[in-house]
C-alpha positions as CSV (number, residue, x, y, z in Angstrom):
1,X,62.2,13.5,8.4
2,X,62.2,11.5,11.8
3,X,62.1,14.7,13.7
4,X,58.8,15.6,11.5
5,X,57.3,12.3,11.7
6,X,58.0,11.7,15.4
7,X,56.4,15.5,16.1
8,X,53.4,14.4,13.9
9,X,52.5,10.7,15.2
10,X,53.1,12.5,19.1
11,X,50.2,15.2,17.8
12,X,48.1,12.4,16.2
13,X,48.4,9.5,18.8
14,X,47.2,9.8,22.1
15,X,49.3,8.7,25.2
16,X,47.6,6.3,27.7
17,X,49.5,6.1,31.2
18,X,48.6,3.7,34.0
19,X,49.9,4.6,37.6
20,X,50.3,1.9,40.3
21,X,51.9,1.4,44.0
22,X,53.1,-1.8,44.9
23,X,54.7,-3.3,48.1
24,X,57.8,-4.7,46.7
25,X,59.7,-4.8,50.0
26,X,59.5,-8.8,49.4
27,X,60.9,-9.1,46.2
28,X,63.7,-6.6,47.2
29,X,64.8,-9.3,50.2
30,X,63.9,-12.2,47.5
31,X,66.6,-10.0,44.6
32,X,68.8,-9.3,47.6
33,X,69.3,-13.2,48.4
34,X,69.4,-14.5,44.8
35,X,72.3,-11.6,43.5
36,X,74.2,-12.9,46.7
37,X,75.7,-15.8,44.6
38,X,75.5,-14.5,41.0
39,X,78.1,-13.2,39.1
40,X,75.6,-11.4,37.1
41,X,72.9,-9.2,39.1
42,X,69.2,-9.1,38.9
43,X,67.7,-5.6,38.2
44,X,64.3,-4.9,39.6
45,X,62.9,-4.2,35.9
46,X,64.2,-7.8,35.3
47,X,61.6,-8.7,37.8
48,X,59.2,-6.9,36.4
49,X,59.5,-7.6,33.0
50,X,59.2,-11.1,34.1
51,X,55.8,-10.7,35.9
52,X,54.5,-8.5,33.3
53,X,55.4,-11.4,30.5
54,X,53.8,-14.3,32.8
55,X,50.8,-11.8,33.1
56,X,50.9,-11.5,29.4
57,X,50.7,-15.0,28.5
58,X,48.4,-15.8,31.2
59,X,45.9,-13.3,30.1
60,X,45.6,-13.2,26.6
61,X,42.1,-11.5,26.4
62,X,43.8,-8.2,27.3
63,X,46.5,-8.2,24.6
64,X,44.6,-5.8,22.1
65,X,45.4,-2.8,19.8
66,X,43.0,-0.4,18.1
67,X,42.5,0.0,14.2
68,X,40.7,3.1,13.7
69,X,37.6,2.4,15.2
70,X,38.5,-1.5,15.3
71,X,39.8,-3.1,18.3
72,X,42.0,-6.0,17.1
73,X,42.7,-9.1,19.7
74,X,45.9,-10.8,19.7
């Protein structure tokens, strides 16, 4: 039943993908200093996930989804 409905909502639900290149040489040097004296280490998606959240909050216009032919705004 999850195989069926997985095949299904991958037919029925079109995949968006956004592509972007960004100079992260910075952060790396900025991760690189801060895991220095942590016991625990900063991954770069931790980073990212991070920025993407602060973006999030920051710019609530853009968090949307679409009903059928609706477009609902958070």
């Amino acid at each position: 039943v999850i195989a069926e409905r997985m095949t299904k909502s991958a037919q029925e639900i079109p995949t968006v993908t956004q592509n972007v290149k960004i100079d992260v040489t910075e952060l790396m040097k900025f991760r690189k200093k801060v895991n220095e004296d942590l016991a625990v280490k900063y991954s770069l998606n931790d980073y990212v996930l991070k920025a993407t959240a602060k973006a999030l909050k920051n710019n609530k216009h853009i968090l949307a989804s679409i009903d059928g032919d609706k477009i609902i705004k958070r």
